[in-house]
N, C-alpha and C positions, 0 to 999 in steps of 0.2 A: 686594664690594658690587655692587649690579645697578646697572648703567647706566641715569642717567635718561631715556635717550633710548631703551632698551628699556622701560621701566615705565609709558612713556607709549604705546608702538606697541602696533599690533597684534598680534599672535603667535599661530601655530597649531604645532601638535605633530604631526609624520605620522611616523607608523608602522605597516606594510602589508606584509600578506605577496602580498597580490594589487596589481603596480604596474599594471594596466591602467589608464590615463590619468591615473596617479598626476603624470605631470614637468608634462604642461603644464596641468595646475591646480594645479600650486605655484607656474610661471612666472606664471599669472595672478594668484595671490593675490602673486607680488611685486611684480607690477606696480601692486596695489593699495595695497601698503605694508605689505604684512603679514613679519612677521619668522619666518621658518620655525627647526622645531626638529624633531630627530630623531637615528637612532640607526641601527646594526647594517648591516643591508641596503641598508633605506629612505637613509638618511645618503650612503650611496657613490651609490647609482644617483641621488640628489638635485646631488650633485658633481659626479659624470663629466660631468651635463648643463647643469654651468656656474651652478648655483645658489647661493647666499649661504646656510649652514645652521649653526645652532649648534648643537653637540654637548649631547642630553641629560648626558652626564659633566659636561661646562664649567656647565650649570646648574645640576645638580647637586653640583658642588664633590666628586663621588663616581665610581669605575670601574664600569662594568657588573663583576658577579661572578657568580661560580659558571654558570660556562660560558654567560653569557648570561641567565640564568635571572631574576637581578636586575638591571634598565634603568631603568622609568621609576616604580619605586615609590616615592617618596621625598614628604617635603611638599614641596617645593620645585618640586614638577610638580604634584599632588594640591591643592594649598592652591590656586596659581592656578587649576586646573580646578573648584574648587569653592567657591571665594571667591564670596558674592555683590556684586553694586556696591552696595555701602549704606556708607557715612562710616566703620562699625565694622569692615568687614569688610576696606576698602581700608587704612585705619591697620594694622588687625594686619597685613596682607600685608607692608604697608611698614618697617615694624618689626621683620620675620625677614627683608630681601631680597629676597621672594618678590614675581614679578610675574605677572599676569591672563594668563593664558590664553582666547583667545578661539573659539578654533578645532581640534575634536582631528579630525584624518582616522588613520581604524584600522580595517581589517579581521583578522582573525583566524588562526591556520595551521590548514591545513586539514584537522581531525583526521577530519572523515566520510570523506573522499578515502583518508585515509590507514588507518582501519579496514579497508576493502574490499580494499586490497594484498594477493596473497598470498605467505606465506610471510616477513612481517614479524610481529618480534619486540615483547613486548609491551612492553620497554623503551622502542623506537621511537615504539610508539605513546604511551604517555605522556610524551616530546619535545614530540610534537604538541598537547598540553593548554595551552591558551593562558592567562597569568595575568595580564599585562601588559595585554594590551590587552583584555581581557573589561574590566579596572579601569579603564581610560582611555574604555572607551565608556561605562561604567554612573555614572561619576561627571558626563559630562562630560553624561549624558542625564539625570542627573537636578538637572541644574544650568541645564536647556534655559531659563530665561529669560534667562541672561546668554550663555549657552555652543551652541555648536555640535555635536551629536555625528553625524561623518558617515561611515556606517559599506560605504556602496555607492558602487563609483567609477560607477556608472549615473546617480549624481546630482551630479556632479562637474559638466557641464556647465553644468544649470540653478540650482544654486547658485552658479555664478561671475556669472550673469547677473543672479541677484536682488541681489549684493553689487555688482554694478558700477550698479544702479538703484536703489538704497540701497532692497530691497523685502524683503531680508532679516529677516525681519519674527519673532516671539516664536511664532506660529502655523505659520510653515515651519519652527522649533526643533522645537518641541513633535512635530511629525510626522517629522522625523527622530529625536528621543528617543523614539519610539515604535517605528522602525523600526530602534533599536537596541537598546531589549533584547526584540523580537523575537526579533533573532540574536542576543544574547547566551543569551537563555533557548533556544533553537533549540540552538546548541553546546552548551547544560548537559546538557539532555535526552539527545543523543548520546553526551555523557560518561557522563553515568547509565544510561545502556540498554547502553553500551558492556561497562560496569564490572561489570553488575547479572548479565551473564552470563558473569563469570569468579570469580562468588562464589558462596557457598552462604550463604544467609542465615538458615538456622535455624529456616525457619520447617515448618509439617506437612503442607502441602501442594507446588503446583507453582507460585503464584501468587505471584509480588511483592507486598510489603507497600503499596505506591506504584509508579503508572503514572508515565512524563512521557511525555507527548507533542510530538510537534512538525513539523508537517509544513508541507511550501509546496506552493502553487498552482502547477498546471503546467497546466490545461487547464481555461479558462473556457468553460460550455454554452450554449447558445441557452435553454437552462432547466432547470427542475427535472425532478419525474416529470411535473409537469404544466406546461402555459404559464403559468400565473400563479404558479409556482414560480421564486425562480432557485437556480441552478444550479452548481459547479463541480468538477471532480476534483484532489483534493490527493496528494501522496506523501508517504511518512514522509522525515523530512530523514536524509541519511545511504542513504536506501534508493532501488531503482530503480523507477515502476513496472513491472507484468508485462508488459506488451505495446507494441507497435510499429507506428503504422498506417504502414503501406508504400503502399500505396493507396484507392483511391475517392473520390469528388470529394467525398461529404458528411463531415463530421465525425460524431462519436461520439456522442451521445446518454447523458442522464444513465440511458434504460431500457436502452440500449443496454449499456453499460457494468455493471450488475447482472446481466444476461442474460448479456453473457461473463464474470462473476465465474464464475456459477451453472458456465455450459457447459465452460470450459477445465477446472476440477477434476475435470470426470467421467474423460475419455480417458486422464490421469493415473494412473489407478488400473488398467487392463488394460496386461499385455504385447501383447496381441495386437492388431493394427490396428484402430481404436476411433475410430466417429464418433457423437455427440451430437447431439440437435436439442433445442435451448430457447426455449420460450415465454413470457415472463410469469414467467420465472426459476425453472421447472421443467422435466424434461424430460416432451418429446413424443415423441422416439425414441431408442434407444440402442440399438447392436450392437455385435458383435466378430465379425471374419471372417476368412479367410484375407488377405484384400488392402483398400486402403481402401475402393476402389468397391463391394464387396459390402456392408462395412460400411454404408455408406451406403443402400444401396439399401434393404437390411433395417430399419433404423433411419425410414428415412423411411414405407414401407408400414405403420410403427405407429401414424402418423396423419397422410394425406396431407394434410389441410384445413390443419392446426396450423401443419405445417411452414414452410406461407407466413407471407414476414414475421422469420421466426427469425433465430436464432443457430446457426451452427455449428461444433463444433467436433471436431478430430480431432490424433492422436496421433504422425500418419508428414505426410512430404511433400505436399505436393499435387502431383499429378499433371497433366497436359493430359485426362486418360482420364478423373479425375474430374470437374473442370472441363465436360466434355460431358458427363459423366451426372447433373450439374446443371439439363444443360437451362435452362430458360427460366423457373426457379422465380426468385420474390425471395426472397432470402436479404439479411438487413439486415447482418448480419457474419459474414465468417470468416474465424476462428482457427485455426495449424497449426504446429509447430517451421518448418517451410521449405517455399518453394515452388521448384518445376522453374521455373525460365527460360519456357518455352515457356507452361507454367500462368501463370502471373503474366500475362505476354502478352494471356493469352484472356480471363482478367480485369478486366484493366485496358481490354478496345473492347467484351466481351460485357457486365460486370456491371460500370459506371459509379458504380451506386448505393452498391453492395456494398461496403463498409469492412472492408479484407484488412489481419489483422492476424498480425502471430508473436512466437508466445509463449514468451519470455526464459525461463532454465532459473536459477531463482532459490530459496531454502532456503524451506521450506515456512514460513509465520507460526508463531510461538511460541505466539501469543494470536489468540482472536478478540473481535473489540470492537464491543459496539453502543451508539447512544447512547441514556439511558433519561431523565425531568425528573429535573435537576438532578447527573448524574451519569453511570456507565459503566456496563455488562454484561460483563463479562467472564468465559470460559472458553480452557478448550486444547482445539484443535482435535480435529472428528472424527478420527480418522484411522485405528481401525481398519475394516479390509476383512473379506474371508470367511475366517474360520479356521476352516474345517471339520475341521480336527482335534478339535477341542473340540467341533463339533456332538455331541446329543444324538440319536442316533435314538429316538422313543418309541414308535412305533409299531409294529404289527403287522411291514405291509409293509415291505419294505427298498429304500432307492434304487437303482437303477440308476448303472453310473457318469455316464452322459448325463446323468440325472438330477440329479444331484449337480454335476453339470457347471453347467448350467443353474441349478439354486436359488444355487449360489455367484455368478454372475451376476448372479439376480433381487434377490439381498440385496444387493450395491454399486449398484444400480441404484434402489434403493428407499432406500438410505441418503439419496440425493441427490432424493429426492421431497418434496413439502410434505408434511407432517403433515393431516390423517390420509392414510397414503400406500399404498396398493396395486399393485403389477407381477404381470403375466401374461406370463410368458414361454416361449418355446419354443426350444430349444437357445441359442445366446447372442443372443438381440435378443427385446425388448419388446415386446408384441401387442396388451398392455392398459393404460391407468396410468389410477389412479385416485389426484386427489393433492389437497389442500386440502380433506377434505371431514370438516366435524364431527363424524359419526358413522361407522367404519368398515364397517359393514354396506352404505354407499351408496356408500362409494371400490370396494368389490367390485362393486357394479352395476354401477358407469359402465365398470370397465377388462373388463368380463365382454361388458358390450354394444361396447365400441370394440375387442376383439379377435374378436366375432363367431363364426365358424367353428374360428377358430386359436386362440379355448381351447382345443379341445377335445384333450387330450394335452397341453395346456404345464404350467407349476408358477406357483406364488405364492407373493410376499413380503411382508410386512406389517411393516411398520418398529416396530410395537409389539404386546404382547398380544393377542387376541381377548378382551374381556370378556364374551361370550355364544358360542356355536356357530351363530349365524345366519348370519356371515360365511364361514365353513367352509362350509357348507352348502348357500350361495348359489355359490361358488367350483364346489361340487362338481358342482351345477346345469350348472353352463356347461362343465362337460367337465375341471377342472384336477384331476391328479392326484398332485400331491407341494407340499405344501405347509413354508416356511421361519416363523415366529417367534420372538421372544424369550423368551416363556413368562414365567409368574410371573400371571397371574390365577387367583383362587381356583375358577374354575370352566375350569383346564385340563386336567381330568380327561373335562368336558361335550364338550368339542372333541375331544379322543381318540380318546370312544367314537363322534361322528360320523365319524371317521377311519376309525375300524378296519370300523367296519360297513362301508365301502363301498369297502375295502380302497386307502386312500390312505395316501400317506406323510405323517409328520407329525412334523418337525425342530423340537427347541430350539436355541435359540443361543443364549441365556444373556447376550444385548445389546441393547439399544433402541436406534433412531435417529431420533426424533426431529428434525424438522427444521421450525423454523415462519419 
């Protein structure tokens, strides 16, 4: 039988795999008079430190079993965490034994921590599937006007303060049962994303039948895209994000942040030292060189006005060499796997503004996710490159290998263009880009007129079809002589014969890349 001198006290249940400031908010709540209860871990490190605790077994009249697995499921813990106070509900309580629960403190084992392990077994990781206290939170949150459910020791402190100022109030519940199945449904998600990729689900494509989502707030913005926007950067729970500001006095910017989504992806895609410039979360320059600085340099001479203000991003080190072939340009961020000592340096007293970031070598996304009313967008990522094996020569003329060289280039370079997208390029760096423009006859003008001189001998990519031969034609105008697209409009027979006449080359690929 329960003691009446328990059935009238207060009583809280702690059980935590995280004891960060778990001993002396228990010592507070005894000092409150509250009668602590608990188990396993929690139970001993509540001991050692001189606490009064009674064994979830002793209230339960039950052993933990099955290696732990079975603690605090029982009515005898459940019934008081879920009793309401109403005349009916404190009779039945009284009537099995069972006493009110007023207080559940329960954090979770740390199964995202423990996915990322390498070289653990998948046994282990389902150890780490919490059942117990996922129950003890979701019961005791959804019980928030009698009950407590506190599932962060960051709020250990000022919930002792509102209990010792009797402020403890049904509105401070309710926002902690909010903030627990948060992270309850936060773990589930992790479970199911965990799980979702060691199955085969039978379905016809590559797509989950069901997304979960779940991500926290790691970096609050000064705003949105715009100032009367706000603002913040979240990570998937369980995942890291990609990058690391190491320096610059300003923070990150929610444009900022899109602009290095767009730029880091590029570099990724060459072996060969690869630096990017992004605007407006397109690119404005891109090369491949023997070393970074030439990259650079070539990349940039594709449009020096643009480049102010950018993003940059590259493949190798940074250099101190680079770093002065910088010069005295704004560059609002840049991104690199590592930097030289000495780089970093020049950095940190020449470019103050500059937000130096490096980017984490982490599994490419499964999924890409936009948000659409009422719902998601989902696809798998671009991801393929130039497989010029499968190109289609159709033309008369034949590439050269430079040539070929070059259009495998212009085609990952123009994957990563807005729609409608056009590159002019000449050995491997970009002379022209023509990118967001509704009709593609006018993306050929702009990159026709912004490479100037340096059409003249480069090649062209077009992320999709030619539906007329005016874009060819326009191309050929301006000096470009090897032309890359996907083919498939009924009138690419029309473009052909503009080809052949003026003895240009003229590649299928057999791929759209679309990117809006």
């Amino acid at each position: 039988r329960v003691r009446d001198s328990v059935m009238s006290s207060k009583r809280a249940i702690v059980s935590v795999f995280d004891k960060t400031g778990v001993i002396e908010f228990c010592k507070g709540l005894e000092e409150l008079g509250y009668h602590l209860i608990s188990t396993g871990g929690t139970y001993t490190s509540l001991t050692e430190a001189g606490l009064k605790v009674e064994k979830v077994s002793t209230v339960t009249g039950f052993p933990e079993i099955l290696d732990g697995r079975v603690k605090t499921l029982h009515p005898a813990i459940h019934g008081g965490i879920l009793a309401r106070r109403t005349d009916q509900h404190t009779k039945e309580l009284a009537s099995h034994n069972i006493a009110p629960i007023d207080l559940v403190i329960c954090n979770l084992y740390p199964f995202s921590e423990t996915v990322k392990k390498k070289d653990i077994s998948e046994a282990e990781i389902i150890e780490q599937i919490d059942i117990g206290g996922v129950t003890l939170l979701r019961a005791a949150a959804k019980n928030f006007e009698n009950v407590a459910s506190i599932s962060d020791p960051k709020d250990y402190p000022k919930i002792l303060e509102a209990l010792k100022s009797n402020t403890f109030d049904v509105a401070t519940r309710k926002k902690l049962a909010l903030k627990s199945f948060r992270h309850t449904s936060s773990y589930d998600a992790s479970i199911a994303n965990w799980l979702g990729g060691t199955v085969v689900e039978g379905t016809d494509d590559d797509l989950p039948s069901s997304i979960h989502i779940s991500a926290e707030r790691v970096l609050n913005l000064r705003y949105g895209e715009n100032p009367h926007q706000k603002g913040a950067l979240y990570k998937f729970t369980g995942s890291d994000w990609a990058f690391e500001q190491i320096s610059g006095e300003k923070e990150l910017s929610y444009n900022n942040i899109q602009d290095l989504e767009a730029a880091s992806s590029i570099p990724s895609e060459f072996n060969e030292p690869t630096v990017a410039i992004i605007k407006h979360n397109t690119p404005c320059g891109l090369a491949t060189a023997d070393n970074l600085v030439q990259a650079y340099k070539d990349a940039f001479d594709c449009d020096t006005i643009s480049a102010f203000g950018g993003v940059i991003a590259a493949n190798r080190e940074i250099t101190s060499d680079f770093v002065n072939t910088l010069g005295s340009l704004f560059v609002e961020v840049l991104v690199a796997p590592s930097y030289a000592p000495d780089a970093l340096k020049k950095l940190k007293t020449k470019k103050k503004n500059c937000r130096i970031l490096v980017a984490k070598e982490l599994k490419k996304d499964q999924l890409v996710i936009h948000s659409v009313k009422g719902g998601l967008l989902v696809q798998t990522p671009d991801l393929t490159g130039a497989k010029t094996a499968e190109w289609k020569v159709i033309s008369k003329a034949q590439p050269t290998p430079e040539q070929l060289k070059s259009l495998a280039f212009a085609w990952v370079a123009v994957k990563h263009t807005k729609s409608n997208a056009i590159v002019f390029a000449k050995n491997t760096a970009t002379v022209g880009i023509g990118s967001g423009f509704p009709n593609r006859v006018d993306a050929v003008r702009f990159a026709a007129k912004q490479a100037g001189d340096k059409a003249k001998g480069s090649v062209m990519a077009s992320d999709a079809f030619f539906p007329f031969p005016d874009s060819v034609e326009e191309a050929i105008k301006a000096g470009v002589v090897a032309v890359v697209h996907p083919g498939g409009s009924i009138r690419d027979n029309d473009t052909l014969e503009v080809c052949d006449k003026h003895g240009v080359v003229l590649i299928i690929t057999g791929e759209r890349h679309f990117r809006h």
